[in-house]
C-alpha positions, 0 to 999 in steps of 0.5 A: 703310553704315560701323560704328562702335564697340560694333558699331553699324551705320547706314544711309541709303536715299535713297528717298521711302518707307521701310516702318520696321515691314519693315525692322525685321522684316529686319534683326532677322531676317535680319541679327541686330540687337538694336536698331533706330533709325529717323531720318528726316532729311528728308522729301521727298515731300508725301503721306503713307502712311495706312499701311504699304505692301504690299512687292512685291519687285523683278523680276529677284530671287529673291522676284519668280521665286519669287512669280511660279511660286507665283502661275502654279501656284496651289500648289507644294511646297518642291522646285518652288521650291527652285531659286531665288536665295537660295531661303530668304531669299526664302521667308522674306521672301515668308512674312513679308509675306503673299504667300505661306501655308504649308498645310502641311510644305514645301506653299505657296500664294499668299495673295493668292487663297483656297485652291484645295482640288483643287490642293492635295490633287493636290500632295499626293499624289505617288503614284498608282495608276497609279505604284503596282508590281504588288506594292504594287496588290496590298496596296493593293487587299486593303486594301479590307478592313481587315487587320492586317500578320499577316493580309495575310502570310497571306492574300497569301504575301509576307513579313514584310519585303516587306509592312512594305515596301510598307506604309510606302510606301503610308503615306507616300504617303497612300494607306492609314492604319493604326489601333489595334485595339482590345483587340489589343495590340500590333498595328496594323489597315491600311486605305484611306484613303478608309474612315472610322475607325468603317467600318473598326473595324466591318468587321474581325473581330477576333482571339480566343483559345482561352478567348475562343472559349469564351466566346463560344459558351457566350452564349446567342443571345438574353438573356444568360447569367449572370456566375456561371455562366460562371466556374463553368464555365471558371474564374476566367480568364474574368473577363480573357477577358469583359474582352477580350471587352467591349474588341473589341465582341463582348459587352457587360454588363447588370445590377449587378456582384453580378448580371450578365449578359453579353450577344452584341452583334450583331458577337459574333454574327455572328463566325465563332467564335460556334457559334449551333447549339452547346451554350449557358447557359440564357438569362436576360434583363436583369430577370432581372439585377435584384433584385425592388424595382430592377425596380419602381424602373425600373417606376415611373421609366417609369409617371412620366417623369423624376421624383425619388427620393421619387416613384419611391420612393413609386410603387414602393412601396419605403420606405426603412426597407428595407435598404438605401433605395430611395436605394441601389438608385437609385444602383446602377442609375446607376452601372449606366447603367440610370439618369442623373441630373440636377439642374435647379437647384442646391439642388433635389432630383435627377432620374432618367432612363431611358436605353436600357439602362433602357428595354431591362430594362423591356421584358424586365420587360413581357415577362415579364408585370411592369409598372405602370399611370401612373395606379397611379403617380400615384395613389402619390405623390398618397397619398405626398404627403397622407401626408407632408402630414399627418405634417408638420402633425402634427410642427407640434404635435407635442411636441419634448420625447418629449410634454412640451412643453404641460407646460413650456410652461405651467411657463413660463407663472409665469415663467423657470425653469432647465433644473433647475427645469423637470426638478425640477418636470415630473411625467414628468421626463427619463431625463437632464438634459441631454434639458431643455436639448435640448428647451429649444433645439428650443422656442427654435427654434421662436420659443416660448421664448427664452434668458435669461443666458450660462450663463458666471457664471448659470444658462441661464434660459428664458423663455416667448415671445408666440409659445409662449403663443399656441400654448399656448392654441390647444392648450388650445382644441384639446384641452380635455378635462373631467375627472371623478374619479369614486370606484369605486363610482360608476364601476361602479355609475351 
């Protein structure tokens, strides 16, 4: 090996095989290069490599003893192998070619066999119970029921110090992990490992405040008890002491936010705050947090099955000329989760389905003696749907101009006229002339009349269609009626 100028190094190996993609990868890696040229001057072996060879390294070095303690033991950490010749470069080299796989931080196994999970987790843990100092078991063990650092103060008399002490180790060893609480600020809760995270939030009881105690005993044990009714007892300070209620799992919220009611979830029940022989709200249930025509909405949504808005509607009997729509206390009682909803196809009207509040407000409803028959709901929306049916096959002879389209239609019929000619000649004109050109446009619409002339330089001038005239004589077939003018003497005396 020699330098030349510019800091350029060249080497020569005198062997019949040479891995260019490895040694590459070294001499980037190990020895800086920027770039790197291979040569090759002479070849002298007949056969060759399909492809790159897998590199063992050479035994009396530190990446053959390495890889010989890893292959021996399965998995090592970091400190079994550190005490190797040049440990790092030998790592790093074993790492790179595959012999070797990093499971974790300073944990390697060998990568020529699959990961033995039992070998792997014993390396792991450096710590065991029987290691563990009479102090540190006993922490340990009162962790079988979660508990925040506070709490184990209390209940075992160590103090503050010694507790943070033992907890960190206990940790570090992976033998207890620590988890949030929720709606506890700043506060951790400690548990063993082996305890799932939903076990260990469940398990706890959680901490509550004066108001919160408060509270809770004034929920009845069954229903639940109005929003109002508290804050008018104990002040505006319970809308934050509801909201940490919610938050630690002891109460939950029922009904829309104008009427709610707040409810003991079993875990609020079983507290040993709640008083369930103590003085309680009268209890409401869920319906009873529902305005009349939202529970006839969820009535006719559970007759039905999944429906749309204009079935339900129609079925419970709310129009929507009501204020507000049967649209609005839809979407009231799905932002309330009483109700989702879902769009099959796009372009197509939505669908509403109960979810397990809804279905919980309907059987309160069927308790206090409301409900509704599936067939009452079908035979609803069967009427419904004749109705609009018929409103439609009205509206398609029906007269966009309040009644005078016959009228302008047979205006049409000696020719094109403007929007003043037919307003000058109409016997019931328009209150404004503007309304001409709006029918006009509704009737072009319709294919019975169309538009003659920009209306840049000429009068919009309109024109009666093949359409609009086959529609003319089919109303005048339909609605021929013979008028007789009759004097007033012959029409009181025949």
């Amino acid at each position: 090996m020699r330098k030349s100028k510019g800091y350029r190094v060249d080497v020569e190996f005198d062997c019949p095989v040479v891995d260019a993609t490895r040694l590459e990868q070294v001499l980037r890696h190990h020895f800086g290069a920027t770039e790197v040229r291979v040569a090759v001057r002479a070849v002298t072996s007949d056969k060759l490599l399909s492809g790159p060879p897998r590199w063992e390294p050479n035994p009396g070095t530190g990446a053959h003893t390495m890889l010989e303690i890893v292959r021996e033991r399965g998995v090592v950490r970091w400190r079994d192998i550190k005490h190797v010749r040049n440990s790092r470069a030998a790592l790093e080299l074993l790492l790179m070619d595959g012999h070797l796989v990093r499971v974790s931080h300073g944990l390697f196994r060998d990568g020529s066999r699959p990961l033995d999970a039992e070998i792997a987790v014993k390396q792991r843990e450096p710590y065991f119970r029987g290691q563990l100092g009479t102090r540190q078991q006993t922490i340990y063990d009162a962790l079988a029921k979660p508990a925040t650092a506070a709490e184990l103060r209390q209940r075992e008399g160590v103090s503050r110090q010694a507790v943070d002490q033992i907890l960190k180790k206990l940790m570090k060893s992976g033998l207890i992990r620590r988890l949030p609480t929720p709606g506890e600020s700043s506060e951790w809760v400690y548990a063993q490992s082996g305890k799932r995270t939903l076990d260990v939030l469940v398990d706890r009881e959680p901490k509550i405040g004066s108001l919160e105690k408060a509270t809770l005993r004034l929920i009845p044990p069954v229903g639940g008890a109005r929003r109002a009714a508290l804050v008018e007892r104990l002040g505006q300070s319970t809308h934050s002491a509801l909201k940490r209620l919610v938050a630690k799992g002891l109460v939950e919220k029922a009904g829309t936010p104008k009427r709610q009611l707040i409810r003991l979830t079993q875990k609020g029940l079983t507290h040993s705050a709640y008083d369930l022989e103590g003085e309680h709200l009268p209890g409401n249930d869920v319906s009873a947090a529902l305005k009349p025509e939202q529970v006839r909405l969820l009535l006719a949504l559970d007759a039905l099955g999944p429906a749309r808005a204009l079935d339900i509607s129609a079925a419970a009997g709310v129009r929507s000329k009501r204020a507000p729509s049967a649209g609005q206390y839809l979407q009231r009682l799905r932002m309330s989760g009483y109700i989702v909803q879902e769009r099959p196809m796009p372009g197509r009207a939505p669908i509403y389905r109960l979810t397990k509040q809804g279905t919980t407000a309907i059987a309160a409803a069927k308790l206090a003696g409301k409900a509704m028959s599936p067939n009452k709901a079908r035979r609803a929306v069967e009427r419904d749907a004749a109705d609009r049916a018929q409103q439609a096959a009205s509206r398609h002879y029906s007269s966009p101009g309040q009644g005078r389209t016959p009228e302008i239609l047979a205006l049409l019929e000696s020719g094109p006229l403007t929007s003043r000619e037919i307003q000058d000649q109409l016997s019931n004109p328009f209150k404004f002339y503007r309304s001409v050109g709006l029918a006009a446009s509704d009737l072009q619409k319709r294919g019975w009349v169309r538009c003659i002339g920009s209306g840049d330089h000429a009068a919009k001038r309109w024109e009666l269609t093949s359409a609009g005239l086959d529609w003319l004589e089919a109303r005048r077939a339909q609605h021929e009626v013979q008028q007789i003018d009759l004097a007033p003497s012959e029409a009181h005396h025949p």
